[in-house]
Structure formats: structure tokens, C-alpha cells
C-alpha positions as CSV (number, residue, x, y, z in Angstrom):
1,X,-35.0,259.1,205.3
2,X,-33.3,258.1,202.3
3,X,-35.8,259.9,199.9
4,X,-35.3,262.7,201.7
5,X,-31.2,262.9,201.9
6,X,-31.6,262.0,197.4
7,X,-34.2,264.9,197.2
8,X,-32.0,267.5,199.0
9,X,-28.5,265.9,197.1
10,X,-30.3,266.4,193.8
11,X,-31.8,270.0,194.5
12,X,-27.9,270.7,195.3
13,X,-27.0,269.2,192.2
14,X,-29.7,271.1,190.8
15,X,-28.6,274.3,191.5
16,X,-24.9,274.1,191.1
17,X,-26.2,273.0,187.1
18,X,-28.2,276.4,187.5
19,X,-25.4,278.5,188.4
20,X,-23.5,277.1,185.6
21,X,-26.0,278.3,183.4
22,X,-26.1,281.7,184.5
23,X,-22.9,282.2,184.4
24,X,-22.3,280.8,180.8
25,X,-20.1,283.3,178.8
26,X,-22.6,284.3,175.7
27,X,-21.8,283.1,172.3
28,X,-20.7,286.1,170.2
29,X,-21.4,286.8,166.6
30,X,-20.5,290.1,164.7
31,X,-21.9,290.9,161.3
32,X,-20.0,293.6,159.6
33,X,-20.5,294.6,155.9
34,X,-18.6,296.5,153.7
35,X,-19.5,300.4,152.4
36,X,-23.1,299.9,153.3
37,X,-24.6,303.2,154.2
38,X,-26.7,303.6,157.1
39,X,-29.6,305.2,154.6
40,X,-29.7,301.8,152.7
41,X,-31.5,300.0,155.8
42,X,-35.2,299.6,156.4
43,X,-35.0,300.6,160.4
44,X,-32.7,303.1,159.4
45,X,-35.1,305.0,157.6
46,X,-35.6,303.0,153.8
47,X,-38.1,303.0,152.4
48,X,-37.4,301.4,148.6
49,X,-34.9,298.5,149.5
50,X,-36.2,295.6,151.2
51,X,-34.4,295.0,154.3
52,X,-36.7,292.5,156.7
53,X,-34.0,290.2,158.5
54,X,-31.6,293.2,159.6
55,X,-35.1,295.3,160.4
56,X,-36.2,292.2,162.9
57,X,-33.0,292.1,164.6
58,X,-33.8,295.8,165.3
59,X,-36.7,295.3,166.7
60,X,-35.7,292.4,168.4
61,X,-32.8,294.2,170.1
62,X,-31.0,297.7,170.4
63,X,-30.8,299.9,167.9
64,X,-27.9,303.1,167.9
65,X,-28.4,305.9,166.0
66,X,-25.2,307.8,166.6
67,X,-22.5,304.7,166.0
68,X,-19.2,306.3,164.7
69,X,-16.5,304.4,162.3
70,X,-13.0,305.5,163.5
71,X,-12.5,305.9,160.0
72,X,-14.5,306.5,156.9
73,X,-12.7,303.2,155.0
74,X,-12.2,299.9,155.1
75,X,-8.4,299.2,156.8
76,X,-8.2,301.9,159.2
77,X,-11.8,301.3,160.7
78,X,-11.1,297.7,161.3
79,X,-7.8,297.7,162.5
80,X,-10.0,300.6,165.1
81,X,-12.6,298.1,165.9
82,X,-10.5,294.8,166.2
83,X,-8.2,296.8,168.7
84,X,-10.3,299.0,170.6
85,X,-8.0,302.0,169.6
86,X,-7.6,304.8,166.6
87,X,-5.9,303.3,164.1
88,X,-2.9,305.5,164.4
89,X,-2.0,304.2,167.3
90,X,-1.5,300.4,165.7
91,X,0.4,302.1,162.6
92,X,-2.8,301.2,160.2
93,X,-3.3,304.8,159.4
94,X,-1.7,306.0,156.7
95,X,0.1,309.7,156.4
96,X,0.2,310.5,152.7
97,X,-1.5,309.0,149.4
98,X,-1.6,305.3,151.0
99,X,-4.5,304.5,153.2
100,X,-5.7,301.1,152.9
101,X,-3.4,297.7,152.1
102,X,-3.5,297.7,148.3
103,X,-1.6,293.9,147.1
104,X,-1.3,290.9,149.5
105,X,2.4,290.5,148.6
106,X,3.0,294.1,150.3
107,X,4.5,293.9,153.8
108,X,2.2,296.3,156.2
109,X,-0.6,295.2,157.7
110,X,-1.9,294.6,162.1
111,X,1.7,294.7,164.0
112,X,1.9,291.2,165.9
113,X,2.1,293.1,168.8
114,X,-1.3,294.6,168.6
115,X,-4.0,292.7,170.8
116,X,-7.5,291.9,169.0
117,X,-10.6,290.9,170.9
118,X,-10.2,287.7,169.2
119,X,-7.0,287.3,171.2
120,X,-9.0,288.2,174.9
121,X,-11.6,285.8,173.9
122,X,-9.1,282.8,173.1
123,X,-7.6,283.6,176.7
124,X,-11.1,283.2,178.3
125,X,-12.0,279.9,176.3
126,X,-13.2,281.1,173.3
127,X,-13.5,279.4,170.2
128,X,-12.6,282.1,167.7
129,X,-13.4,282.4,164.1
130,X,-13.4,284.8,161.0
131,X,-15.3,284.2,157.8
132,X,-14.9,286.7,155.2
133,X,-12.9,289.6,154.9
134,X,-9.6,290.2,156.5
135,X,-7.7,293.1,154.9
136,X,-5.3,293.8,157.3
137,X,-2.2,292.2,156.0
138,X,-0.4,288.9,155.6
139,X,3.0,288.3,155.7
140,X,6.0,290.5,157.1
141,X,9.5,289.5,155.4
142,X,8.8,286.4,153.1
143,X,5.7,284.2,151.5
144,X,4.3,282.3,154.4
145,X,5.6,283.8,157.7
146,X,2.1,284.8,158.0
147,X,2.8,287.3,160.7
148,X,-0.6,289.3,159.7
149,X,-2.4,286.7,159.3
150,X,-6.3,286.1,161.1
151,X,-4.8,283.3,162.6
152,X,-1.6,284.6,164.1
153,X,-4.0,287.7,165.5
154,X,-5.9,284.5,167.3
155,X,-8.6,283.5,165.3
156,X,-8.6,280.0,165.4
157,X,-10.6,279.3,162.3
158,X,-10.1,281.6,159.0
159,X,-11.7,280.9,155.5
160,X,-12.1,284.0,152.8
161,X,-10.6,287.2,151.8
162,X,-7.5,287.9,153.0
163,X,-7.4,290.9,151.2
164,X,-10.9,292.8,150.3
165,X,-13.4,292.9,147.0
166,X,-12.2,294.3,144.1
167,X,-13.6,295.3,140.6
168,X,-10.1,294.2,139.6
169,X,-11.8,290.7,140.9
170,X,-14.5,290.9,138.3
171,X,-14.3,290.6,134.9
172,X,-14.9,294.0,132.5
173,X,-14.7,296.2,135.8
174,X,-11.7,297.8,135.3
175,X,-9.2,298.3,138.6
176,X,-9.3,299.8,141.7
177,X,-5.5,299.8,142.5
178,X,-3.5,302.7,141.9
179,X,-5.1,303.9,138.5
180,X,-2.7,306.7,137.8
181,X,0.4,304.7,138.3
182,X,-1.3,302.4,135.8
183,X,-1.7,305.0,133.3
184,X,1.2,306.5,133.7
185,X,3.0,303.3,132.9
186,X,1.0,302.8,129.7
187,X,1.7,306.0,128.5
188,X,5.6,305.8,129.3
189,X,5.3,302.7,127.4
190,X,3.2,304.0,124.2
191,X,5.4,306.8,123.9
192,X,8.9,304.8,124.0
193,X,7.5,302.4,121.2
194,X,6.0,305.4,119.4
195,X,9.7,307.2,120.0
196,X,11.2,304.0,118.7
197,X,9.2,303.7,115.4
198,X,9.5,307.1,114.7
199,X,13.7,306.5,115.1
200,X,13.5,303.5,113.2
201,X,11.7,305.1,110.0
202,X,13.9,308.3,110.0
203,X,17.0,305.5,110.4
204,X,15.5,303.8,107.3
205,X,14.8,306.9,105.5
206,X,18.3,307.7,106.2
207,X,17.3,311.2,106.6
208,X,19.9,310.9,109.6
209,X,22.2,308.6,111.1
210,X,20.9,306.9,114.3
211,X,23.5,304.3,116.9
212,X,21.5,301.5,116.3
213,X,22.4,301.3,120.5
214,X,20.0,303.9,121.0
215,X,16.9,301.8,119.1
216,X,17.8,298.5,121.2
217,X,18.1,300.5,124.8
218,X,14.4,301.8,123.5
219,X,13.2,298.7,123.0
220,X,14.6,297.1,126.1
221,X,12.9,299.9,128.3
222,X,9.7,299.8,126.9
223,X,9.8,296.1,127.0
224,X,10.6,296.1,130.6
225,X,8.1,298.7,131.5
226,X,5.0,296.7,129.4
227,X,6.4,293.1,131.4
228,X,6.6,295.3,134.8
229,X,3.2,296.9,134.0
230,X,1.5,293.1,133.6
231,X,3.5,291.1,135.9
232,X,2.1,293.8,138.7
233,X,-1.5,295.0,137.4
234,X,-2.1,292.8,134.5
235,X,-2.2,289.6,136.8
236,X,-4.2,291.7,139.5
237,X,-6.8,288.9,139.7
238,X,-4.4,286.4,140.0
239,X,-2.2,288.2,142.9
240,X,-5.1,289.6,145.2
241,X,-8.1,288.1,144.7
242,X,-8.0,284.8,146.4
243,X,-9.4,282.2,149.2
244,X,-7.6,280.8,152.2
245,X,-8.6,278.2,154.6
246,X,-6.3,279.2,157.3
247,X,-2.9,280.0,155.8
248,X,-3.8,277.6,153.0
249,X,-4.7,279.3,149.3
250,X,-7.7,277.1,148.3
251,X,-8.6,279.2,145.5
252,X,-6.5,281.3,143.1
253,X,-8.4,283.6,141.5
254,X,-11.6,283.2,143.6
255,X,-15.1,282.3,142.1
256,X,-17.3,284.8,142.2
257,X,-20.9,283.6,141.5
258,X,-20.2,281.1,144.7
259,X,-18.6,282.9,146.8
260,X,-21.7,284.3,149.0
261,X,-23.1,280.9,149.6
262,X,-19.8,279.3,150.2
263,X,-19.2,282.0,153.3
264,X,-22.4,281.5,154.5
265,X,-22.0,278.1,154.6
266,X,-19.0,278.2,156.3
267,X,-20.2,280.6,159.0
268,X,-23.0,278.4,159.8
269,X,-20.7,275.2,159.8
270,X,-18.7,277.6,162.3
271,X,-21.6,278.1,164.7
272,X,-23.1,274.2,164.1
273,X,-19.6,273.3,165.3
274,X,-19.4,275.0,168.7
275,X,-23.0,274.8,170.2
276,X,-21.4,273.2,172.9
277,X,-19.3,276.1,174.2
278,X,-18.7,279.5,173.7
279,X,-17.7,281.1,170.5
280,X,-17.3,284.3,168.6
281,X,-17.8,284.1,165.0
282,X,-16.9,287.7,162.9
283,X,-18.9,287.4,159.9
284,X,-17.1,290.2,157.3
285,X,-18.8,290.4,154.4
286,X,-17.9,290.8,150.8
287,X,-21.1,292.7,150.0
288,X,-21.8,295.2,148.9
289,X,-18.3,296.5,148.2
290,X,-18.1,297.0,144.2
291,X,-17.8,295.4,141.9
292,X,-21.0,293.8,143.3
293,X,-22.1,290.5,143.0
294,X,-23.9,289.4,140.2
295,X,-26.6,286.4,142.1
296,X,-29.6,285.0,139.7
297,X,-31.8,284.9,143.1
298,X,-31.8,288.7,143.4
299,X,-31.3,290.3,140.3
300,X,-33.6,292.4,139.4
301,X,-35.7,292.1,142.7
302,X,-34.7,295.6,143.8
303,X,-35.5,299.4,142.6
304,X,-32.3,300.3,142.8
305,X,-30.3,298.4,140.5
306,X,-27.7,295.9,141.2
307,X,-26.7,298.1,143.9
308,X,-30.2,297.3,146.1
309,X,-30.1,293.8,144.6
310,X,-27.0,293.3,146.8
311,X,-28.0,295.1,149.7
312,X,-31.2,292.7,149.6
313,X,-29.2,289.8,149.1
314,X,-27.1,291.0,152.2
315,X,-30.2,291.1,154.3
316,X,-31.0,287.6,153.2
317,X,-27.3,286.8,154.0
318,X,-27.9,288.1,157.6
319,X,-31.2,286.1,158.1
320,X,-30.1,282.7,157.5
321,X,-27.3,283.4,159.5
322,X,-30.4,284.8,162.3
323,X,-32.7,281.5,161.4
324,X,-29.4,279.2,162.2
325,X,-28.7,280.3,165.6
326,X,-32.3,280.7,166.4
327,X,-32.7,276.6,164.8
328,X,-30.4,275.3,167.3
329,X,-32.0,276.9,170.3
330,X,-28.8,279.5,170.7
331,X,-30.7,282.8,170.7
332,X,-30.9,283.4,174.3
333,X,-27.1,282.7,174.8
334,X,-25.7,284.7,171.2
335,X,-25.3,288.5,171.3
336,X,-25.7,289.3,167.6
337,X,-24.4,292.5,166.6
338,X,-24.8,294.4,162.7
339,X,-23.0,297.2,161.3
340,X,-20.7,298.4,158.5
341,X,-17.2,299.5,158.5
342,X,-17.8,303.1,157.8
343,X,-20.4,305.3,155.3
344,X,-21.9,304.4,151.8
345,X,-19.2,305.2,149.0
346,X,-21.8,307.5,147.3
347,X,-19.6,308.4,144.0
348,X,-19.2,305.0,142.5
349,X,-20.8,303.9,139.6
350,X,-19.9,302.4,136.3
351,X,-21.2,301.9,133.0
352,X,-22.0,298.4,133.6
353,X,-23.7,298.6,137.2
354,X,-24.8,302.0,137.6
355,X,-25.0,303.2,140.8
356,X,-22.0,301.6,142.7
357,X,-22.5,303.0,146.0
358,X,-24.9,303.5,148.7
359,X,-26.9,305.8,150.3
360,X,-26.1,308.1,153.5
361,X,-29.4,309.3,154.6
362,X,-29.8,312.8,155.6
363,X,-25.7,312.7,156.4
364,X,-23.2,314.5,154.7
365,X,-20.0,312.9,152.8
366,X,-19.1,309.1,152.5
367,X,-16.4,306.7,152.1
368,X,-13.5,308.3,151.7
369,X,-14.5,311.8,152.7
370,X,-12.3,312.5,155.9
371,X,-14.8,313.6,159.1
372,X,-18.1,314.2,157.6
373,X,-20.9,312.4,159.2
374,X,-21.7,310.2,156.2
375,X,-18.8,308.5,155.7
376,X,-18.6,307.4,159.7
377,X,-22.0,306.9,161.1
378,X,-23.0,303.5,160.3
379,X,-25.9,300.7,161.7
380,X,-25.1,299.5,164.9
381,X,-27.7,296.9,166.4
382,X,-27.5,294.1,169.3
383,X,-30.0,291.7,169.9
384,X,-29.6,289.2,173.1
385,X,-33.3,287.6,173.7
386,X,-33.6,288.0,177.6
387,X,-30.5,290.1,178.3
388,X,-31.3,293.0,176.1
389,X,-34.7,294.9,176.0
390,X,-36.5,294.6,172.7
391,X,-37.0,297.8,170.4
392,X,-34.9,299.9,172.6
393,X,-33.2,303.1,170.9
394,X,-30.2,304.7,172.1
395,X,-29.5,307.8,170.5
396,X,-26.2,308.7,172.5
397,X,-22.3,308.3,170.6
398,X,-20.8,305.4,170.5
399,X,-18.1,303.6,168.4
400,X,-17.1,300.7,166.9
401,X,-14.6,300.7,169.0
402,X,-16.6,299.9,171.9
403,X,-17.0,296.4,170.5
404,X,-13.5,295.5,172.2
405,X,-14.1,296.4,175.8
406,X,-17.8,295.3,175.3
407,X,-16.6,291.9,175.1
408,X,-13.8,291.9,177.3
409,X,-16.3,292.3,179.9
410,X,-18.4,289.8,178.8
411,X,-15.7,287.5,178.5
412,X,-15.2,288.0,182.5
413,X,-11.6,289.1,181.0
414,X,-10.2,291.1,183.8
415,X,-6.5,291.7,183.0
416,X,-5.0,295.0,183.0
417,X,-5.2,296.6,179.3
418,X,-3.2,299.4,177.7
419,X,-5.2,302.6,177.6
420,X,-8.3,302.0,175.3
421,X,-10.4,304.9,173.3
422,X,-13.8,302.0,173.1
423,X,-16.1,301.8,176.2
424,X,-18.0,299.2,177.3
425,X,-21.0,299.6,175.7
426,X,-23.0,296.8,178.2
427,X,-24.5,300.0,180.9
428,X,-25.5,301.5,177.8
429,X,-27.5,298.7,176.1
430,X,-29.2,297.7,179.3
431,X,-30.5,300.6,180.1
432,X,-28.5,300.8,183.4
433,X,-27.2,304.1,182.2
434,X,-28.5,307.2,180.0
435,X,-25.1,308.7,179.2
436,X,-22.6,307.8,176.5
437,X,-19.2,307.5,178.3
438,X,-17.6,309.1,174.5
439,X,-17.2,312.8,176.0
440,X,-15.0,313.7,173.2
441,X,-14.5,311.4,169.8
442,X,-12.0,312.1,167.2
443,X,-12.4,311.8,163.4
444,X,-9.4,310.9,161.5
445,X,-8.6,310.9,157.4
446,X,-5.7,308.9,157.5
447,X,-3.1,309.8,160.4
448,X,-4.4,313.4,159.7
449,X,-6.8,314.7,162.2
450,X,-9.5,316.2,160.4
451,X,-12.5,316.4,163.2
452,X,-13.6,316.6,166.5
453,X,-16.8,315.8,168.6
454,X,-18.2,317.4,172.1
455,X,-20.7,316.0,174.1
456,X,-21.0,318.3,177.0
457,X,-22.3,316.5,180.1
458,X,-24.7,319.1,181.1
459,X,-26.3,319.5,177.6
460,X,-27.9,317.6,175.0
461,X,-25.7,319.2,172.3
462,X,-23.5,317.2,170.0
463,X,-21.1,319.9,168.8
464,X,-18.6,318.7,166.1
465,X,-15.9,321.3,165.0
466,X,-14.1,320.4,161.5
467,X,-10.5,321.8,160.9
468,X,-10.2,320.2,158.0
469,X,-12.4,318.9,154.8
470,X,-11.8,317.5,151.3
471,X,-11.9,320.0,148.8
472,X,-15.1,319.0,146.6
473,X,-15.2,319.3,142.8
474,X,-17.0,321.3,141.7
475,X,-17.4,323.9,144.9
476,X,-20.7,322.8,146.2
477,X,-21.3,319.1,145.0
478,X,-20.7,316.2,147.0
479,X,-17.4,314.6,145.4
480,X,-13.6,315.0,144.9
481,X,-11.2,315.9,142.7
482,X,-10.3,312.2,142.1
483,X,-14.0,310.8,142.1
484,X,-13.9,308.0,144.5
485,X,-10.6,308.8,146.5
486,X,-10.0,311.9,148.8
487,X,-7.3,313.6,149.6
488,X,-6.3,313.7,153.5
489,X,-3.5,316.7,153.3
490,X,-2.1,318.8,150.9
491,X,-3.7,320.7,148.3
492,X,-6.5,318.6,147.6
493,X,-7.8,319.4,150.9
494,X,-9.6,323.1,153.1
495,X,-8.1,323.7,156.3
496,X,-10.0,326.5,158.3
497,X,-9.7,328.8,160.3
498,X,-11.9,329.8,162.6
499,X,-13.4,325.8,162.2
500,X,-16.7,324.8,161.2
501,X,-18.7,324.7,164.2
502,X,-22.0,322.1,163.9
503,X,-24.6,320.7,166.6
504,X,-25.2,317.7,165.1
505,X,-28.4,317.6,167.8
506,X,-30.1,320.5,165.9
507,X,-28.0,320.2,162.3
508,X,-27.3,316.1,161.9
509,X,-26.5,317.0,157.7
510,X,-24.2,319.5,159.0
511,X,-25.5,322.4,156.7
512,X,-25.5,325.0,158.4
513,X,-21.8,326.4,160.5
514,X,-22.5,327.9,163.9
515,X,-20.2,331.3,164.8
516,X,-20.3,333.5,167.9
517,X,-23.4,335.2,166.7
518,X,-25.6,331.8,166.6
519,X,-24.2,329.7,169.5
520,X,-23.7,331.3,172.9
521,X,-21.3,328.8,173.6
522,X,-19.1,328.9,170.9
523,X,-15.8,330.0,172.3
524,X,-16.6,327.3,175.1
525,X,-16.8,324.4,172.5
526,X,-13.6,325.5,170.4
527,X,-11.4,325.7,173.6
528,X,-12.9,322.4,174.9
529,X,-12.2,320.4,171.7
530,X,-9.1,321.8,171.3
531,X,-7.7,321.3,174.6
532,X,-9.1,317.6,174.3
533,X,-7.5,317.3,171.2
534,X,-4.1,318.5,172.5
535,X,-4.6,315.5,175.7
536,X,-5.8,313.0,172.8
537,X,-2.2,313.6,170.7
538,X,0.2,313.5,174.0
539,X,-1.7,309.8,174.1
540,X,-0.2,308.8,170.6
541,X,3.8,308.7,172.2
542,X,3.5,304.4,171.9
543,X,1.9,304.2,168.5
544,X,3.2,301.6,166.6
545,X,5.2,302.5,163.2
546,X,3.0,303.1,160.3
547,X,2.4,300.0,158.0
548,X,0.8,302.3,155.2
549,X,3.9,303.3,153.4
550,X,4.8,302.9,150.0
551,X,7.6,300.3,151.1
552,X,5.0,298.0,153.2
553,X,2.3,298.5,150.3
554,X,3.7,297.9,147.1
555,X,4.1,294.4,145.5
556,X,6.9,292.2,146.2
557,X,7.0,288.4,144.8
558,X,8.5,286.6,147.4
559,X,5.5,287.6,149.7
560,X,2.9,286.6,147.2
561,X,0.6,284.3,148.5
562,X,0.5,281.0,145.7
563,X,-1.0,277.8,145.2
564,X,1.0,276.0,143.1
565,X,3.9,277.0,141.4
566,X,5.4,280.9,141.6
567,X,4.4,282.4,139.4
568,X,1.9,280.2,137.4
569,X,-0.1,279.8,140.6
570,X,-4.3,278.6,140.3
571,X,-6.9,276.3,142.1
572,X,-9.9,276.1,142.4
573,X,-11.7,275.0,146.1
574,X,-13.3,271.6,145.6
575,X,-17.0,271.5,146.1
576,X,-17.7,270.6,149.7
């Protein structure tokens, strides 16, 4: 009798263990890198760069061919894909010149008010961290209020660049941060002292008589424009490219020939640290962002330069992180997800790297280049051992905005939520559904709406309708005016009228415009996106104030991050 009463108390037992397990909220961990284009993969169709870890996750998983970037760079896409909404509805979408943070002591950045996934994921017992890149802001009114910060945006744990990558960062690669401004300093400067020299011998020659005033007011304004010119952008390294652990500054400038292994090796302390419950763990990397990194282990190793030999290391970056949740028995309760924050930037290079940039495939445009398919469609893959099917391919649209509802619902979070522009992509990846719930997507360059997608539900058809493009330099090549930066508005930009017209179903390079005469349903599709356009802009009345204007973005001391003493600040992180 009483073997019988223990047998059925521990089959209850038993069971209720079992139904715990079931119901176990997966472990999350998102891998996004930085400017890597969706041609520079193996699975995505490369053939000449090694790619082996990323390829096995995408045969191990769900691979999406038609994953969109709300923006094609770095601060507006991931201020999109932390929020679940356009990034001109969180303010983090610049209107004129201004479109990404450019100095950590600026003032814009994620308003404290915006909710991140992070922040659902802490309320449903989450333990949240980021490793890596942050580059959405700091501090608001003075050093230290931190009101940007990872942490104040709810990830628990932070450790690395609370800005982005920079060749300003690396030694001999010149600067990224407004060059023009730079040189037009310089110049004002040479031509003040050259002004002053001239006064000074004509004063000597005393071919006329000069107020000596004159020569001193010369000297004090070029003086002041050379000390305003260094304090800024001289001590760029110094000012932006730095480490925190939290809202501590552990190293000031940062280390570069570490600093790979060192996030890695936090990341994977991260996940070694919370086996026991659930986590998400955003792992942002630095690569392969110029001014590229420089590691023994892979130079050399690839056929494209330094450029591949990043993208390799990358992958290698990817699969320890793979072998250490796959070590610790994890696999089966961690979606893994891969992408990039938006297209390849295809016109860098420099004399000391080369090629600087990567590769977009068959798509048109990259970073930079408003809505052209290149600089937006990037890798998207999920693997989840048991929940997700193995070598599945979904070719339907979908963003990386979708990430935020995606986990909220496997969160269990079910609290009301302002209006979102993601979808859950779960029905999707399961195969429970065939259909993309992205009708209409919208591709902005800045806060300027550039582009528009239609995905008709009774067709197949992908049209995509461009009222706007960058003006390319020459006509016909693929680059701007400004190699490396273009326009949004203005002159530096084609508006037109009728719009280009594309089914990116028959025409994914977009090369060839559709009019009346070659689609049958082309006064259909420009009176659909339109009309969807005008319903997306009513939507924008609560959008936060915009945080990319020259106010929030230039330099200001007092918000300089420091270790040490302002303005002689410098560490270095101790070896752990």
C-alpha cells in the first residue's frame, strides 16, 4: 500500500517538474554585427569567404531571405530594432546632415521614455545583458546622469562600446567625424597665420603702417581656432573611443588588438553566469565596421583582404559563442538569432586596408544609400534545436523590427503595448503560417521617407515604389557625391515623379523600373502605397523629439565620459 501511495506522489511530483520544463521561458541570444553585407555570408550565396559557424546555424535553423533594416545605418536601425518601431517615432532619426550620434559627450541619444525589449524581458524575469556596441547615447544634461545609458534602458549587465568603431580609433586611419568641419577649421586656421605673417613682414618692411591690435586679435583667433580644432578632433581617440563596464570607463582610449577576445570573453562569462535561468544576451559586434581589426590569427587567411579576414574572424567569433551554449547543454532552450544592422558599406576603402566595405550580393546600394535594397536587406537566421525546423527557408518580408514582439511573446509578456510596426515573427518560423504579416514596409533615409514596399495578399509580387534616391556620382556608378555619406534631402538627392516602380519578386537588383505599359497593375500599386503611406504618417503624431540635431550631437565637456581627471583622462582595463 505504501509503495503504491510513494509511486503515484512521485509520478505527481514528476509531472509538475515536467510542466515546469515545458514551460521554461527560452534563453535568448542576438548576434548583430556591424555593415556586414548579406553577400559576404556563405548561406547567403559566398562563395570566396569562409563563413562555416554562421552557415551551420543556417542549416541548423531558419534562414530569411527578405529581412529588412528600418534603416540603412547604424543608430537609426537599432534604435528600430531595440523598440519595435521606425526610428522616427523615438526621435533617433535625423532630419538634415546629422544621422547617427557622432561624440559621446553630445546630449541625443534613446529618450528614457522609449521601451526596449530588454526592458519587457527584465519585467518577465529576465536576466538582461549587452556586450558590445551601444551607440545610442549616454548622458542627457551632465557627465554621469547616464540617462542613455544600456543600463538605464534595462540591461542589467553592459561591458563595451558605448559609442561605435571608428577609424578615428585606429592609428594612421584618418577620421570619420565630420571631415569638412575638420578642414574647414584647418584652413581658417592656415590662412589667419598666413594673413598674420604676411601683416607682420609688410609691418617690418614698413611698406605701411599696421595697429599692432590687429596682428594680436590675429593671433588670438587663430590660436583659439587651432586649440578648438584639437581639444574637439585632435583628442578624438581619447573622447569617443572607450570601454565601460556598466557606467564605469575601464579603458580610455580602448585597446584594439584585445578587444575581440575580451568581448567574447565576456559574453560567454555572461551566458556561464545565468545557466540557471533565463537570459538574453545582445551580442553587438565591433566587426567588421572600419577601421577593421588588425588580429595575427586571421590575417592573411582570406582572399579578400583584411576586409574577409574580419568577416572570417567574425564567423569564428560567432562559433565559439555557438560551441559555448551548445558545451553547457543550453541548445535546446537558447533561440540564437544572426544578422547585421543594415547593408555592406560598399564605397570604403583606404590606402592602407583596401577594400573597407562589404559586399551586397545581387542588391543595389548600401550603407548609407537611402531605400535601395542593399543597404537594408541583411542575414536574418534563428536556430532553436527542437522548436524550430532545421534548414527551413522563408522567403516572405520581415524586419528587424519583428525581434521586439517576437520576444515579448516568448517572454509570456502580455501587457498592452503602444502601437508597434514589428510582428511576431514565431507563426512565421514555425511554419504555422505562410504569409508575412508586413503588408506594407516603409524605407526611411533619415526622417525623410524615401521608399515604400507592397505585398499584395493575393499575389506573390513584392512591388517597391522609390520617390526618392541619392544622387550618384558619376550618373550611373554606384556612389555619392560625398563617397561614403549620402545625402537624405536637398540637392544631393532625385525626387521623382511618376516613382520608380520595382517587383523585387521578378527584379530583386532593382534594374529595371516598371510603368503602365509593363505592369498591368501599376496604377493599383502607386495608389495602394501611397494611401498606406498617408495612414503610416497620421501614426507619427506621438513621436518623440528628434535627438539628431546639431545641439544634441556636437561635443560638450561636461558630458564627456572620463576616467581620471577632466581633461587628462586614461586607463587601461586590468587583465582579467
Amino acid at each position: 500500500m505504501w509503495s503504491s501511495l510513494l509511486a503515484v506522489l512521485f509520478l505527481i511530483l514528476a509531472s509538475d517538474v515536467i510542466g515546469q520544463e515545458s514551460i521554461r521561458k527560452p534563453n535568448i541570444i542576438l548576434v548583430m554585427v556591424d555593415d556586414l553585407g548579406i553577400g559576404d555570408v556563405g548561406c547567403y550565396g559566398n562563395n570566396t569567404i569562409r563563413t562555416p559557424n554562421i552557415d551551420r546555424l543556417a542549416s541548423e535553423g531558419v534562414k530569411l531571405t527578405q529581412h529588412i533594416a528600418a534603416a540603412p545605418l547604424c543608430t537609426p536601425s537599432r534604435a528600430a530594432f531595440m523598440t519595435g518601431r521606425y526610428a522616427v517615432r523615438s526621435g533617433m532619426a535625423g532630419a538634415g546632415a546629422v544621422r547617427v550620434n557622432l561624440f559621446l559627450g553630445g546630449s541625443g541619444g534613446l529618450p528614457p521614455g522609449e521601451t526596449t525589449f530588454a526592458k519587457r524581458l527584465q519585467q518577465q524575469g529576465y536576466t538582461t545583458g549587452l556586450v558590445g556596441k551601444w551607440h545610442l547615447g549616454l548622458s542627457c544634461e551632465q557627465r554621469g546622469d547616464h540617462c542613455h545609458h544600456p543600463n538605464q534602458h534595462s540591461f542589467s549587465f553592459f561591458y563595451g562600446l558605448p559609442l561605435t568603431f571608428l577609424n578615428d580609433c585606429a592609428p594612421g586611419m584618418g577620421t570619420d567625424i565630420l571631415k569638412h568641419l575638420q578642414h574647414t577649421f584647418q584652413k581658417i586656421s592656415v590662412l589667419l597665420m598666413v594673413g598674420l605673417f604676411t601683416l607682420m613682414c609688410v609691418r617690418a618692411c614698413g611698406l605701411i603702417d599696421i595697429n599692432p591690435w590687429l596682428s594680436v586679435a590675429l593671433l588670438l583667433v587663430s590660436f583659439l581656432l587651432i586649440a578648438m580644432w584639437y581639444t574637439v578632433f585632435g583628442l578624438l581617440p581619447r573622447w569617443n573611443c572607450i570601454i565601460m563596464r556598466d557606467q564605469e570607463v575601464v579603458e580610455q582610449p580602448m585597446t584594439l588588438e584585445t578587444l575581440p577576445h575580451r568581448l567574447l570573453t565576456e559574453a560567454q562569462n555572461f551566458i556561464e553566469r545565468n545557466t540557471d535561468h533565463p537570459f538574453l544576451l545582445f551580442f553587438s559586434l565591433a566587426h567588421v565596421h572600419t577601421p577593421l581589426f588588425n588580429s595575427p590569427a586571421f590575417a592573411g587567411r582570406s582572399r579578400h583582404g583584411r576586409y574577409g579576414d574580419d568577416v572570417e574572424e567574425m564567423d569564428w567569433l560567432v562559433g565559439e559563442l555557438t560551441k559555448t551554449v551548445d558545451s553547457l547543454g543550453l541548445a535546446n532552450d537558447t533561440l540564437m538569432y544572426f544578422t547585421s544592422d543594415h547593408g555592406g558599406h560598399i564605397e570604403s576603402s583606404h590606402p592602407l586596408i583596401g577594400q573597407g566595405g562589404g559586399w551586397n550580393g545581387i542588391f543595389r546600394g548600401g550603407k548609407f544609400m537611402g531605400g535601395w535594397e542593399g543597404g537594408i536587406r541583411v542575414p536574418g537566421i534563428f536556430r532553436w534545436p527542437g522548436r524550430l525546423a532545421a534548414g527551413r527557408v522563408v522567403d516572405e518580408p520581415t524586419s528587424l523590427m519583428d525581434l521586439y514582439p517576437t520576444l515579448k511573446h516568448l517572454a509570456g509578456d502580455t501587457q498592452p503595448e503602444r502601437p508597434l510596426d514589428g510582428h511576431n515573427l514565431m507563426p512565421l518560423l514555425e511554419g504555422k503560417v505562410t504569409r508575412s504579416a508586413h503588408e506594407f514596409m516603409f524605407h526611411y533615409c533619415g526622417s525623410h521617407l524615401h521608399a515604400a514596399r507592397w505585398h499584395p495578399p493575393d499575389s506573390d509580387s513584392i512591388f517597391k515604389v522609390h520617390f526618392i534616391t541619392p544622387k550618384f556620382s558619376p550618373p550611373g556608378a554606384v556612389g555619392c557625391y560625398d563617397p561614403g555619406m549620402c545625402s537624405c534631402h536637398g540637392e544631393h538627392v532625385t525626387r521623382h515623379d511618376p516613382p520608380l516602380l520595382y517587383d523585387l519578386l521578378r527584379d530583386p537588383s532593382e534594374s529595371h523600373p516598371l510603368g503602365p505599359e509593363t505592369e498591368p497593375r501599376y496604377a493599383e500599386v502607386l495608389h495602394r502605397i501611397t494611401e498606406a503611406m498617408h495612414t503610416h504618417q497620421l501614426s507619427l503624431v506621438d513621436k518623440q523629439p528628434n535627438q539628431m540635431t546639431w545641439d544634441k550631437i556636437l561635443w560638450r565637456p561636461w558630458l564627456q565620459p572620463c576616467c581620471g581627471t577632466f581633461p587628462f583622462c586614461g586607463c587601461k582595463e586590468d587583465a582579467r
